[in-house]
C-alpha positions in Angstrom: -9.6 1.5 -3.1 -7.8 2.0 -6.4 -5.0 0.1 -7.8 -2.8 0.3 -10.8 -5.7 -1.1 -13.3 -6.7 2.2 -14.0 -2.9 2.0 -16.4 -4.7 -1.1 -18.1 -7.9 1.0 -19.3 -10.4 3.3 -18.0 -12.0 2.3 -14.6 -15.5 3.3 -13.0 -15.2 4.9 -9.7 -18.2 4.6 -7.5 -18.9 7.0 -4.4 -22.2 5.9 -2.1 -23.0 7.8 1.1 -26.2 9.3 3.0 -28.4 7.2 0.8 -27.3 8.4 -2.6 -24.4 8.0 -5.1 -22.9 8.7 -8.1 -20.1 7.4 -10.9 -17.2 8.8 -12.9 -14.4 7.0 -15.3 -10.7 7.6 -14.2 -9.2 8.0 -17.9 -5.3 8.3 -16.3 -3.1 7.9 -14.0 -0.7 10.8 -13.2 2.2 10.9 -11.1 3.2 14.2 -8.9 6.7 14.4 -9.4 7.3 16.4 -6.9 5.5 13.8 -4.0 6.6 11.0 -5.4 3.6 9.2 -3.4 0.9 11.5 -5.1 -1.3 11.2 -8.2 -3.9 12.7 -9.8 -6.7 10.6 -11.8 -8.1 12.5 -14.8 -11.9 11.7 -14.4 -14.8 12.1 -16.7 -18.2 12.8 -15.1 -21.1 12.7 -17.0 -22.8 15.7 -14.8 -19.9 17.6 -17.0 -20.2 16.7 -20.5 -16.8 17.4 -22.4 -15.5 18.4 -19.2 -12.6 16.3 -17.5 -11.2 17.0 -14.0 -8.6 15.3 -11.8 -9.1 13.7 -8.4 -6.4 13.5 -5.7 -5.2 10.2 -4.6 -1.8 9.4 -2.5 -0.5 5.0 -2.6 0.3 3.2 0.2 1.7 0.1 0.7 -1.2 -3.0 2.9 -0.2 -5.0 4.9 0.4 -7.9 2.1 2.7 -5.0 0.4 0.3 -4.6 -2.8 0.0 -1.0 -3.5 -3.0 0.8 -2.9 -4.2 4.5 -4.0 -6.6 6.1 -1.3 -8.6 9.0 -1.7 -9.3 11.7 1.0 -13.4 12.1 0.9 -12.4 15.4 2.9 -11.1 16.8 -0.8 -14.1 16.2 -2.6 
């Protein structure tokens, strides 16, 4: 899961599954201002050179009440 680090500097985000992976660098945190619990991450991916996207994340508040930014896999 993400947190609010990605505000400090850009962050690697790692995705593993059906014996593979790959890496991308969230550059910035967006808030939706329309769903307040919505933001996009502005990635770079190195499979896209010069090319940055965003990634759809909504925050949610654990058990302990730290904030947490979860990704649907279903919207990649």
């Amino acid at each position: 899961m993400l947190s609010y680090d990605i505000k400090q500097g850009p962050i690697l985000i790692g995705f593993r599954g059906n014996g593979s992976g790959h890496a991308i660098v969230g550059q910035k945190l967006l808030k939706n201002n329309r769903y307040l619990d919505e933001y996009r991450i502005e990635i770079y991916d190195n499979n896209y050179p010069g090319v940055y996207k965003n990634i759809e994340v909504e925050e949610y508040q654990d058990v302990d009440g730290k904030i947490q930014l979860l990704m649907d896999s279903k919207k990649l």
